[in-house]
C-alpha positions as CSV (number, residue, x, y, z in Angstrom):
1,X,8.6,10.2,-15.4
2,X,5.7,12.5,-16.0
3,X,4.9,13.6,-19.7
4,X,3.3,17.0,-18.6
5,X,6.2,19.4,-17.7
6,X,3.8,22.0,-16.9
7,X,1.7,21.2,-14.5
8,X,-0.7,23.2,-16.1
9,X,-1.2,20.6,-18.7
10,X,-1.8,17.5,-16.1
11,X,-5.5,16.0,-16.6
12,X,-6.4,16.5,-13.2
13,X,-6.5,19.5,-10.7
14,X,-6.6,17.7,-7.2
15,X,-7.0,13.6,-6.9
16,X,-8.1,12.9,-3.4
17,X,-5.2,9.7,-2.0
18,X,-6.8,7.4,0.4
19,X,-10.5,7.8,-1.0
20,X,-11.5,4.6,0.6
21,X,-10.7,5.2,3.7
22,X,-12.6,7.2,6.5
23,X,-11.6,10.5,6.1
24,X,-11.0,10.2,2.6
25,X,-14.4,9.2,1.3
26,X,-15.9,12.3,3.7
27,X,-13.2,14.7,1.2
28,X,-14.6,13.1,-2.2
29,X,-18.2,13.3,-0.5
30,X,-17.0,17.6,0.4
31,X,-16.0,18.1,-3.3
32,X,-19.1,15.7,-4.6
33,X,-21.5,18.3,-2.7
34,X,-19.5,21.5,-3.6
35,X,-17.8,21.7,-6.9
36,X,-20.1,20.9,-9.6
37,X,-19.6,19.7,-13.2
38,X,-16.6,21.8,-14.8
39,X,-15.6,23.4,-11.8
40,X,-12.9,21.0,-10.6
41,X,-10.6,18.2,-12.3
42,X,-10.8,15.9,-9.5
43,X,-10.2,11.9,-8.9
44,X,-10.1,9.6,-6.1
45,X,-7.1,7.0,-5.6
46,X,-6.8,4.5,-3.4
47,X,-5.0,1.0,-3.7
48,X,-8.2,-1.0,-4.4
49,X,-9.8,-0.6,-7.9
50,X,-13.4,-2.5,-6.5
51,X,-13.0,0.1,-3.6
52,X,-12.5,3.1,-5.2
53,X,-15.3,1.9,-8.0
54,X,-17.8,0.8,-4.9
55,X,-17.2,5.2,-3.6
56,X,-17.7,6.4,-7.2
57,X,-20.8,4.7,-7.1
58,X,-21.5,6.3,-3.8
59,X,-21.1,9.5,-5.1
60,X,-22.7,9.1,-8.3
61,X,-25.7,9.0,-6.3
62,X,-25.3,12.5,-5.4
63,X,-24.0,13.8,-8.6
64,X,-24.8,11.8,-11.8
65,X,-22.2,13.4,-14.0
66,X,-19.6,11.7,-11.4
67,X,-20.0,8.5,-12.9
68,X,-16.9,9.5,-15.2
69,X,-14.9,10.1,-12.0
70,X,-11.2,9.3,-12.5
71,X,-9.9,6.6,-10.3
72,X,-6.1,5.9,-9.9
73,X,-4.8,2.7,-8.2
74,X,-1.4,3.3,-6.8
75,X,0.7,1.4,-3.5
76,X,1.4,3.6,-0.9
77,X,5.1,1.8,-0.9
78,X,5.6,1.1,-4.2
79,X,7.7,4.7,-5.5
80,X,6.9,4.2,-8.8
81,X,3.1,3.8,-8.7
82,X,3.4,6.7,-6.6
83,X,5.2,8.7,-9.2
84,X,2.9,7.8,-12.2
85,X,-0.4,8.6,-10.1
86,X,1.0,12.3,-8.3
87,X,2.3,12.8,-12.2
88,X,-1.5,13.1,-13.5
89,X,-2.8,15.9,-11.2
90,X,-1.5,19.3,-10.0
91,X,-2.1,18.5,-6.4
92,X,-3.0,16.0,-4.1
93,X,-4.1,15.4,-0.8
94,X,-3.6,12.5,1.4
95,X,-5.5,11.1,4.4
96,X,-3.2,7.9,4.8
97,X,-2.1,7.6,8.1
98,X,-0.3,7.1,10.3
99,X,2.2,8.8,8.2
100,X,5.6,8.0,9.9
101,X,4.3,4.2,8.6
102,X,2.7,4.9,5.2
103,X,3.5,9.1,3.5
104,X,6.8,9.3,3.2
105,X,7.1,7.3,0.0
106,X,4.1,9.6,-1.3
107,X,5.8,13.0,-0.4
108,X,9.0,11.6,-2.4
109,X,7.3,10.8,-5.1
110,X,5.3,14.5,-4.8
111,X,8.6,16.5,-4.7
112,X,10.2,14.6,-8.0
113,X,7.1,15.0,-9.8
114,X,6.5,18.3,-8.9
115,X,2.9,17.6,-7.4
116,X,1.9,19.8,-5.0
117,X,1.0,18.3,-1.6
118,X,-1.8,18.6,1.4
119,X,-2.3,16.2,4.1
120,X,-3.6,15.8,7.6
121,X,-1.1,14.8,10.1
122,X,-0.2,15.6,13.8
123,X,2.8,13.5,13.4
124,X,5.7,16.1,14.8
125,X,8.4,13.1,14.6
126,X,7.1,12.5,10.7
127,X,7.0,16.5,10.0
128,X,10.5,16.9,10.8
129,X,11.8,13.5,8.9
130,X,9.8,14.9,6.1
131,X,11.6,18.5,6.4
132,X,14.9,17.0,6.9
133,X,14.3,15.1,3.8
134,X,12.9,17.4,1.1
135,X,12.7,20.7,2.3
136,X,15.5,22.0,0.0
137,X,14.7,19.6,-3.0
138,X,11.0,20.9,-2.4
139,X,12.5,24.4,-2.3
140,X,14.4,24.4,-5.3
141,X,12.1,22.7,-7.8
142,X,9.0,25.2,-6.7
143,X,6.4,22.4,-4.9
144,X,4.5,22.7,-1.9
145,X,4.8,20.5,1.0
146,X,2.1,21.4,3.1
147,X,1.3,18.5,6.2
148,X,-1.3,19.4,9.3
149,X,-4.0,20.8,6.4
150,X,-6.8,19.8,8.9
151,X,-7.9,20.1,12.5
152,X,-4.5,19.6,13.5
153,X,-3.3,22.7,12.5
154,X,-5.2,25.2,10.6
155,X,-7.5,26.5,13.3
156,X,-4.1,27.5,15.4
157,X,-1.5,28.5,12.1
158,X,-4.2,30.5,10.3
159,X,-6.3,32.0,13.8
160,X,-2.7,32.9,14.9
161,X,-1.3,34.9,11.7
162,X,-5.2,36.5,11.6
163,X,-4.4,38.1,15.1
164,X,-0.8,39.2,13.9
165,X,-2.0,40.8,10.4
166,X,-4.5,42.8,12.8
167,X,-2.4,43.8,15.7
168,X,0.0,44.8,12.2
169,X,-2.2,46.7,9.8
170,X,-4.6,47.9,12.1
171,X,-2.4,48.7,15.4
172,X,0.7,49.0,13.7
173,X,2.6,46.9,15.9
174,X,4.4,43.4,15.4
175,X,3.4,41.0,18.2
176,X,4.7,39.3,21.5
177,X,2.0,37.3,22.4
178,X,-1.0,35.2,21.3
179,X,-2.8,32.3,23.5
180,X,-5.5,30.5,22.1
181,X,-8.1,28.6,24.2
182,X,-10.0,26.1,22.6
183,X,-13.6,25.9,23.8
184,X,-16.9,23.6,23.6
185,X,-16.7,21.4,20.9
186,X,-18.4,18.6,19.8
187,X,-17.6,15.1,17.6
188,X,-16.3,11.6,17.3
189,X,-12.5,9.6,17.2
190,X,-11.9,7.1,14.3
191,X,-9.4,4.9,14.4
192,X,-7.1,6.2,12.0
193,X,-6.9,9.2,14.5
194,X,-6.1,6.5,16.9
195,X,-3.6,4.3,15.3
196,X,-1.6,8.1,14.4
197,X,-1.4,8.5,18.2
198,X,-0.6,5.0,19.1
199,X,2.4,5.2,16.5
200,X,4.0,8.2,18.1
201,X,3.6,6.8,21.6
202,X,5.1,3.6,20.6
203,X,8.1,4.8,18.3
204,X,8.8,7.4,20.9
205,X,9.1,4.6,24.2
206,X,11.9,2.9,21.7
207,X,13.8,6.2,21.2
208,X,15.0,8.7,22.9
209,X,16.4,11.0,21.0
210,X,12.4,11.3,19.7
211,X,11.3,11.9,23.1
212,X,13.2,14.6,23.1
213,X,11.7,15.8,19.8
214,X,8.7,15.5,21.0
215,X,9.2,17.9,23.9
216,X,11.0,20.4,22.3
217,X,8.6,23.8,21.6
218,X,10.5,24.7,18.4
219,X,11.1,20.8,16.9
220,X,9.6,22.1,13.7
221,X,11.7,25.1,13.3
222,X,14.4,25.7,10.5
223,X,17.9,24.3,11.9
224,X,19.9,26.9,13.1
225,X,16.7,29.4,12.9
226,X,17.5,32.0,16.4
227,X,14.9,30.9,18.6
228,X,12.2,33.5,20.6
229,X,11.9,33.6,24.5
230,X,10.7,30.3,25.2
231,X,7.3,29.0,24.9
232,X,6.5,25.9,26.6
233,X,3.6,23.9,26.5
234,X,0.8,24.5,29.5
235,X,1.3,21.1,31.5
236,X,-1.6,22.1,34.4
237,X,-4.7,24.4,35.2
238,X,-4.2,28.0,34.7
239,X,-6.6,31.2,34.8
240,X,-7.1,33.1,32.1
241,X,-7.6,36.4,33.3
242,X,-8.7,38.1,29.8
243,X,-11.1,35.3,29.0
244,X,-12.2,34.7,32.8
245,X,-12.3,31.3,32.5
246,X,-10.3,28.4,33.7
247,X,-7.8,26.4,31.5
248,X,-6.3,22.9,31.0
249,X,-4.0,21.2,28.5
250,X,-4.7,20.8,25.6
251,X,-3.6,17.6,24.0
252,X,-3.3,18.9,20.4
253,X,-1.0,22.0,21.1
254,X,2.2,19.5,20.8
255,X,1.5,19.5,17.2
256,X,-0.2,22.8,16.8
257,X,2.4,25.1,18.6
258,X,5.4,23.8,16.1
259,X,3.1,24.4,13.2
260,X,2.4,27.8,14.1
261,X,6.1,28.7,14.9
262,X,7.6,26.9,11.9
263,X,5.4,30.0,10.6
264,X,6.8,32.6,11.9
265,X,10.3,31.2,10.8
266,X,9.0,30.6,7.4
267,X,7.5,34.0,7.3
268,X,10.9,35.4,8.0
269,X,10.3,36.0,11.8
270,X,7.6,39.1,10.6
271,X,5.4,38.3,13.4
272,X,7.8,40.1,15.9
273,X,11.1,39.3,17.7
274,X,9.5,38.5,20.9
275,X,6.6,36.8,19.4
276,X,5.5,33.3,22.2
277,X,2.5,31.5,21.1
278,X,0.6,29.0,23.3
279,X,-2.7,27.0,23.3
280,X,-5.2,25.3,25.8
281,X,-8.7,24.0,26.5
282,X,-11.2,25.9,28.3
283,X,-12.6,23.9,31.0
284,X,-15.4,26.7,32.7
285,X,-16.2,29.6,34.7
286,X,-15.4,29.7,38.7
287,X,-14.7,26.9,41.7
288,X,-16.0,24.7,39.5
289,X,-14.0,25.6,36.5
290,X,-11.0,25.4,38.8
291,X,-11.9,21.6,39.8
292,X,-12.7,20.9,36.1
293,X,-9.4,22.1,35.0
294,X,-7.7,19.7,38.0
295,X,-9.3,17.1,36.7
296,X,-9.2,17.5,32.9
297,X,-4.8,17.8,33.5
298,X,-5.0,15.0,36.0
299,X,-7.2,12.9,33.2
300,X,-4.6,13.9,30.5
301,X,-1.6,12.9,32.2
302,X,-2.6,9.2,33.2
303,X,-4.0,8.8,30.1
304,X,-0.9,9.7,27.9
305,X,0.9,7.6,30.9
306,X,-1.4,4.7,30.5
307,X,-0.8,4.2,26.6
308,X,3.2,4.4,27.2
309,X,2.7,1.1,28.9
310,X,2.9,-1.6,26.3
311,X,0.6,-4.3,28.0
312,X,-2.2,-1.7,29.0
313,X,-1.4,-0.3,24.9
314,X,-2.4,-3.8,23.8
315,X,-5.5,-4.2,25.6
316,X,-7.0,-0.9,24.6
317,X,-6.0,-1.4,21.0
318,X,-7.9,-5.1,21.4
319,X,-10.8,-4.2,22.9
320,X,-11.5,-0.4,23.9
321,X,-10.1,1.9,21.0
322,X,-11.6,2.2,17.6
323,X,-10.1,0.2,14.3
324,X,-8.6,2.3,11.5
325,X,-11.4,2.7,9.0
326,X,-14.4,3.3,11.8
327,X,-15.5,6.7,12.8
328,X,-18.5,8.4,14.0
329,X,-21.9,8.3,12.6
330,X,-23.1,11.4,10.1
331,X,-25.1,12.0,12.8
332,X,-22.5,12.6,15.1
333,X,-20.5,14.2,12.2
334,X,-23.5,17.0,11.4
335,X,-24.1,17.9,15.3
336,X,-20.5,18.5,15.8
337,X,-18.8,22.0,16.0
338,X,-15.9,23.6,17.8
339,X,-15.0,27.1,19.0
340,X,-11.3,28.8,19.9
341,X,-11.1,32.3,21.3
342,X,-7.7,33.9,20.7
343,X,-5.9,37.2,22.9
344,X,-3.0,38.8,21.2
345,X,-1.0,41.2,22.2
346,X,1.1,43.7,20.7
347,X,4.8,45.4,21.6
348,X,3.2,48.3,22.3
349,X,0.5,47.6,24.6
350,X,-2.2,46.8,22.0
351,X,-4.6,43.6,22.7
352,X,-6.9,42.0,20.6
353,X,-9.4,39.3,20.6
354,X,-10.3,36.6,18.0
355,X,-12.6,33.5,17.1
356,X,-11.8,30.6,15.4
357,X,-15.0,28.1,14.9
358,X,-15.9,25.6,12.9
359,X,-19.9,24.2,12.8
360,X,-19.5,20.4,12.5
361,X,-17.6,17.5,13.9
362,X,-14.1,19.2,14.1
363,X,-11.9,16.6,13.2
364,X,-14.1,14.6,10.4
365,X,-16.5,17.2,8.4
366,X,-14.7,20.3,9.5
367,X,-11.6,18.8,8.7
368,X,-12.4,16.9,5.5
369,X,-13.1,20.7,4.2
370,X,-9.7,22.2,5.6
371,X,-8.1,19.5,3.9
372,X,-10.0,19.8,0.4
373,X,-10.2,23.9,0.0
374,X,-6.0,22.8,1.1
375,X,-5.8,20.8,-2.3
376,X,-7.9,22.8,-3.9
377,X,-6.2,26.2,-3.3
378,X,-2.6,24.8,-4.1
379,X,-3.6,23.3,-7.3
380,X,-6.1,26.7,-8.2
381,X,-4.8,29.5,-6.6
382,X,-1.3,29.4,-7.5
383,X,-0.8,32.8,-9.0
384,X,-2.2,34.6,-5.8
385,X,-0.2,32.8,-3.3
386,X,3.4,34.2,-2.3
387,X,5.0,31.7,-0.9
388,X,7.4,29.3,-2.8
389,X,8.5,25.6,-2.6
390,X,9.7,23.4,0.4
391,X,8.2,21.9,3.3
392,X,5.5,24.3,4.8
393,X,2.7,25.2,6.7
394,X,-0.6,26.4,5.5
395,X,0.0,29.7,6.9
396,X,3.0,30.1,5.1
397,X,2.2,28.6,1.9
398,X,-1.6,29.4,1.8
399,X,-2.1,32.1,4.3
400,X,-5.1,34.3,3.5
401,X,-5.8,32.9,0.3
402,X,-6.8,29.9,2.4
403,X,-8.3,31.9,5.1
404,X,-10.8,33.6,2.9
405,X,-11.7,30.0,1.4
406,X,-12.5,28.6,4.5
407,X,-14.5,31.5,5.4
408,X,-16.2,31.5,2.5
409,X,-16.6,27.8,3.2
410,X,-18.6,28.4,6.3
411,X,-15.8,28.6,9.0
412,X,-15.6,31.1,11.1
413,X,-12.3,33.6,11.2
414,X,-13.3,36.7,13.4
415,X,-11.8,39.4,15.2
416,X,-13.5,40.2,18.0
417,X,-12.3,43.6,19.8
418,X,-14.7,43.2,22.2
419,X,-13.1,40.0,23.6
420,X,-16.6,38.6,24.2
421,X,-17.2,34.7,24.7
């Protein structure tokens, strides 16, 4: 369908899917701020044209010269809209959730295009559809596939292969551990984070064989790929004795541990034989980080219990739990931050410490830049990354390419020897 064959030619760099949505308008709003005039080939897209004019207008308040700011109307389940808009831009990224109800259409369109592809999902039953899917058509015709581009999972994929490239070039060891505790943090739920979680719960009481998905630690991996010694999820408190600090669950590691060892396959296994990965939430200091830590993995338990329970699901979604669309105030966005400490250790006795931190609300600003340097580096950086087509994951198809963006960015990516908090 698409007249430019090389993707060089396309009249776009990066067009930003879902522009009118939450997260979407804080991405145009990121590359409004941070690429100027010339810098970047970038339009919005939505499936409103009065939408997408009413956010150019928006922005054109910030920048004048982005009165001229391409706008592409497309249907997220009509294929061949699809296929017309992803034919006008090198990449794209999408902030359309949930995904399992409204991306797969979009990454079909991607792969037979040739568009390269960033998106935001925690969606492990989606993910693996997706792979199952198009990883080899992905594969062979060169395009990138990249899903979990934002809070959900770079702070674990890219933290994780920092702490293995040190423990390598510095230490000269490969690695068979890393834990990552996530610390303080600070910011708001929108509803389209909501209605993502809501979907999973629901399609996953209807199926079994997707509960069993769900709990397996290596549901992302390659089929057949050998597995390492197994890693499972941390389902109560726990002391970290290299930290000193107690621990709980953390609710995001069911989508960030299969990221980060879809990785390591990806990667070729390069991270070591023996490599186990695991994540969790710092909940304080002493006795009273013990009881915080009960409580925290009681809380998260009859939580994720509660929603499973159609009737009390209902009620929350009627009157407690945010609409798609809404979100937190910039207010609540700009005092947000988050911090992740990381231990690694290597095969031969080696351990090292890292940070991971980001300095606004995690999952809406922080994330909203993940997900645009994501596009950005897919459509720009092509000759420096390694990596070639299929269904990846940012450490594997961006690695520290990305990394140095981000930094660069104003995240933080840090070893820390000292292992200091």
């Amino acid at each position: 369908m698409s007249e430019f064959r090389d993707t060089k030619e396309r009249p776009l760099d990066v067009l930003v899917w879902g522009a009118t949505g939450y997260t979407g308008k804080l991405v145009a709003e990121y590359l409004a701020e941070h690429y100027g005039q010339g810098e970047l080939r970038w339009g919005i897209a939505g499936r409103s044209q009065q939408k997408l004019e009413d956010v150019r207008t928006q922005l054109t308040r910030r920048r004048a010269f982005l009165a001229d700011l391409p706008l592409v109307v497309a249907d997220a389940h009509d294929p061949v809209s699809l296929r017309r808009m992803v034919a006008q831009t090198r990449a794209i990224c999408s902030t359309v959730g949930p995904f399992a109800l409204h991306g797969s259409a979009l990454v079909a369109a991607c792969v037979q295009e040739r568009t390269h592809y960033a998106d935001i999902t925690g969606e492990v039953q989606w993910v693996r559809r997706m792979i199952d899917e198009h990883h080899d058509a992905a594969s062979d015709a060169g395009v990138r596939i990249v899903p979990c581009c934002g809070f959900d999972s770079i702070p674990s994929d890219l933290g994780v292969q920092m702490m293995v490239e040190h423990l390598r070039d510095v230490h000269h060891q490969e690695t068979r551990l890393v834990r990552q505790v996530f610390g303080p943090s600070r910011g708001g739920v929108s509803g389209g984070t909501v209605a993502s979680l809501l979907n999973v719960i629901e399609e996953s009481s209807r199926d079994r064989t997707l509960r069993r998905l769900l709990a397996d630690p290596y549901a992302l991996d390659p089929k057949g790929s050998p597995k390492t010694p197994s890693s499972p999820d941390q389902k109560g408190p726990a002391y970290d004795p290299d930290l000193r600090c107690w621990t709980a669950p953390f609710v995001m590691a069911a989508i960030n541990t299969r990221v980060v060892r879809r990785s390591h396959a990806l990667l070729g296994r390069t991270y070591g034989p023996r490599f186990q990965y695991g994540e969790s939430m710092l909940s304080g200091e002493g006795p009273w980080g013990a009881l915080a830590s009960v409580g925290v993995s009681a809380a998260l338990v009859g939580g994720l219990g509660a929603l499973a329970i159609p009737p009390v699901r209902a009620l929350l979604k009627r009157f407690v739990l945010p609409e798609p669309g809404d979100g937190p105030s910039e207010a609540t966005r700009e005092r947000g931050f988050f911090r992740s400490w990381l231990v690694a250790e290597g095969e031969g006795g080696a351990k090292v410490f890292g940070r991971v931190a980001g300095h606004k609300d995690p999952g809406y600003q922080e994330t909203a830049k993940m997900l645009a340097e994501s596009v950005i580096c897919l459509a720009l950086d092509q000759d420096q990354l390694t990596s070639g087509g299929g269904l990846l994951t940012p450490a594997s198809a961006m690695g520290r390419v990305l990394r140095e963006r981000l930094v660069r960015a104003g995240m933080t990516f840090q070893i820390d020897d000292g292992g200091s908090r």
